[in-house]
N, C-alpha and C positions, 0 to 999 in steps of 0.2 A: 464470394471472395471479398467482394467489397468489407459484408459485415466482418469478417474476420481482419480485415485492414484496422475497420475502425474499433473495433475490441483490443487490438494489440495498441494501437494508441493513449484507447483510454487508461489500460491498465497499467502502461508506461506512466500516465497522468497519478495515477492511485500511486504509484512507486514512490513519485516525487512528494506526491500529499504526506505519505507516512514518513517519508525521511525530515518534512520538515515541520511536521509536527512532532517530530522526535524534539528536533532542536528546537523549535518553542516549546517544549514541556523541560527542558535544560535548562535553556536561559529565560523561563516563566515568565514569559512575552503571550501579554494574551491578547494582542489584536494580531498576534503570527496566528497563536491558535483560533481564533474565531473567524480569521482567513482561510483556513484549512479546511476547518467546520463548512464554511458556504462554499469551498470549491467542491469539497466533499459529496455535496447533496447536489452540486450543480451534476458532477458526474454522476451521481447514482441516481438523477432525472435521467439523463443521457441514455445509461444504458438500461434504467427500465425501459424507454422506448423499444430498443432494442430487443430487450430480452422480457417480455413480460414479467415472467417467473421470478425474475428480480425483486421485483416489487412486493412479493410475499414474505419474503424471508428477509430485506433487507429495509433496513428506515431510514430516513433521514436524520440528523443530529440536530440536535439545539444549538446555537450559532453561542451558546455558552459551555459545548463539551468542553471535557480535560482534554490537553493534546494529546494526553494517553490514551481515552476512549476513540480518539481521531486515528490516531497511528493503530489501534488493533482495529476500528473498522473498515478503515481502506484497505489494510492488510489481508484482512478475512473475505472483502468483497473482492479483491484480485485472485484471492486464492480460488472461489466457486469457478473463476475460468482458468485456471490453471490447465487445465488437461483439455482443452482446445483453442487458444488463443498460441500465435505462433510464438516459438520456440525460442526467437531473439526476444519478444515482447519479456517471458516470464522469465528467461534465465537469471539467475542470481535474485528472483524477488524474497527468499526467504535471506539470503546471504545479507542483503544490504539492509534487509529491516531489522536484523538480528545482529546485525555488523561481526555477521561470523565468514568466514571462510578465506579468511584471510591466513600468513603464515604466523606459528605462532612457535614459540620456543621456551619450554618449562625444565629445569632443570634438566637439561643435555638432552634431552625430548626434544623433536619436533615433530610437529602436524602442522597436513596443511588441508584445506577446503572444511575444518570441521569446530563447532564450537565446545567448548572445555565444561 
């Protein structure tokens, strides 16, 4: 239980990594991105503890990634626990990295929860 508390945190942690590497790769602020970069690896130490298997498949970043290498790999490291990290942790993580699922209105159209 526990490790599942603290996996639903970190991945909350990864949500915020990629939205604000989003916005330093916008406004090309690169000590936001080289901040992202080391919180980046700081979690994906964290939860290799956690999760050995981690450490296989995933690296750390050079504290000189693009915010966009930063933003798809937080992304992709929260997605590997998507399907067992609890249910408030992941909801919306694909919505807010993607800034989809919001309403949207196209020519007398609307949609809503889905990107165009």
């Amino acid at each position: 239980m526990e490790r599942d508390r603290e996996l639903a945190k970190l991945i909350n942690v990864l949500r915020r990594i990629s939205r604000a590497a989003s916005h330093a790769g916008w406004s090309r602020d690169q000590a936001a991105a080289r901040f992202c970069a080391l919180q980046y690896n700081k979690v994906l130490a964290r939860i290799a503890e956690i999760e050995p298997a981690v450490a296989t498949l995933f690296v750390a970043l050079p504290e000189n990634a693009s915010a966009d290498v930063i933003r798809i790999a937080a992304h992709e490291l929260g997605a590997y626990f998507e399907d067992e990290a609890s249910p408030a942790a992941t909801s919306g993580f694909r919505a807010r990295v993607h800034g989809c699922g919001s309403r949207r209105a196209w020519a007398g159209r609307v949609r809503f929860g889905s990107c165009w």
